[in-house]
N, C-alpha and C positions, 0 to 999 in steps of 0.2 A: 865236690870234685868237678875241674872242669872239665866241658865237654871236648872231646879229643877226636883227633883226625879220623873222619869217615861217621861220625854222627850226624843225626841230620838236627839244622838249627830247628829253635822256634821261632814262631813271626810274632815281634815285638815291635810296639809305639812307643816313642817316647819326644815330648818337644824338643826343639833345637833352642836354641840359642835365642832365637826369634820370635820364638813364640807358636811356630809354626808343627803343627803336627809330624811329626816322619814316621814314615814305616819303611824301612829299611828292604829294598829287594835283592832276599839273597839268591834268588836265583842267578843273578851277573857277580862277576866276580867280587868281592867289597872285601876291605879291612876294618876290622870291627876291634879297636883299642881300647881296652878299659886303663884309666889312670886316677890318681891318688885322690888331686886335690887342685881345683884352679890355683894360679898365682904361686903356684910354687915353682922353686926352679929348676927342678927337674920335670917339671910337668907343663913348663915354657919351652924348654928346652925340645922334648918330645913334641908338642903340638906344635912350634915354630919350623923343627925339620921336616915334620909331614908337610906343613904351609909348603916350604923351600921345595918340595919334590911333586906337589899336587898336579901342576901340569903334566909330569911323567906318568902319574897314577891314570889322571881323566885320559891321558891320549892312549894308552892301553884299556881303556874302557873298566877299570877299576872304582867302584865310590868307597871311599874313605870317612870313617867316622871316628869321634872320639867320644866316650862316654863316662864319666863320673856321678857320684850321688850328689854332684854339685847344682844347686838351683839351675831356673832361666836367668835368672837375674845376674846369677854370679857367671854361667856360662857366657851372658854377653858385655858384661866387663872384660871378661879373660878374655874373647876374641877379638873383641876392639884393640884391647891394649896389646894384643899378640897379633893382631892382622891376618888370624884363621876366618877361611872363606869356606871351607868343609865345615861340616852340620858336627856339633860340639849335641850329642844327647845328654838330658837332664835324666836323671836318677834319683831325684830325693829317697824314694823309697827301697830303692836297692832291688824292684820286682825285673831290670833285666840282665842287673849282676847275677840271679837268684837264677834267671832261665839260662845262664850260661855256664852255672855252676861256679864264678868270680866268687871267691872269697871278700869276705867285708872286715875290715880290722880295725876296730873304732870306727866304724860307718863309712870307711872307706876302701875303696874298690883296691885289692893285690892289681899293681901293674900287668895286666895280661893283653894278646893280642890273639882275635882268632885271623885267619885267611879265609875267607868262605865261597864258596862257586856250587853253583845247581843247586842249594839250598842244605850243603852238608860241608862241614869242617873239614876245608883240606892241608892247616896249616897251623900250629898253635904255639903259643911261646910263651913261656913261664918266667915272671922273674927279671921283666924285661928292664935293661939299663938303658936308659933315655937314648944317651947320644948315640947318635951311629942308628940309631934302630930302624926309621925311617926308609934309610936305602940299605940296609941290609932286607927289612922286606922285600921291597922293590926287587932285589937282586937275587933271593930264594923264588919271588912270581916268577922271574925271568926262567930261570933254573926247570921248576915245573913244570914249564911250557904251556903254562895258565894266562902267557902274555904275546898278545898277538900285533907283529906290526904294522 
């Protein structure tokens, strides 16, 4: 089950795209997206509209992730050929689907999004359909008054 609004995250590593370590600080605000599958087009679709909104995110002091059980390797194809400049985390093994309670269905991550601030879930969405999703988060931050101008 996923973890739900007012829980407090775990602190998870996982590489990016680059090869690069991240450890994610939830104590600032962050959107933390789990999706299917690189290269697919609903999942182009999703990581191209976060790309389209990223500078709204950073200038609100937001980081933005996306995370699949997709390699390094496949995650930096997929942001080459997508032009995602936010940190795409690799997953192979599925241990930070696992800390966020992400469903895996054939090794692949249920479409979920958490919103996270001070290091506890204050936002969560189940089931999420690609298009539109981007700034409709953007636009429930704004709502919250988790976004400051």
């Amino acid at each position: 089950m996923a973890l739900e609004p007012g829980d407090s995250v775990p602190d998870v590593v996982a590489e990016n795209q680059h090869g690069d370590v991240v450890r994610p600080d939830f104590a600032t605000p962050t959107v933390l997206y789990f999706y299917p599958k690189d290269d697919t087009p609903g999942c182009a679709t999703e990581a191209g509209q976060f790309e389209d909104e990223i500078e709204r995110y950073e200038e609100y002091g937001v980081s933005v992730y996306g995370v699949s059980t997709d390699d390094v390797e496949s995650h930096r194809a997929f942001a080459e050929h997508e032009g995602i400049s936010f940190d795409l985390l690799a997953d192979p093994d599925g241990n930070v689907a696992d800390a966020f309670g992400v469903e895996l269905v054939e090794g692949h991550a249920r479409r979920t999004t958490f919103v996270i601030a001070h290091n506890q879930v204050v936002g969560l969405y189940e089931g999420v359909r690609p298009d539109g999703h981007a700034t409709d988060v953007l636009r429930d931050l704004g709502e919250t008054g988790l976004l400051e101008e």
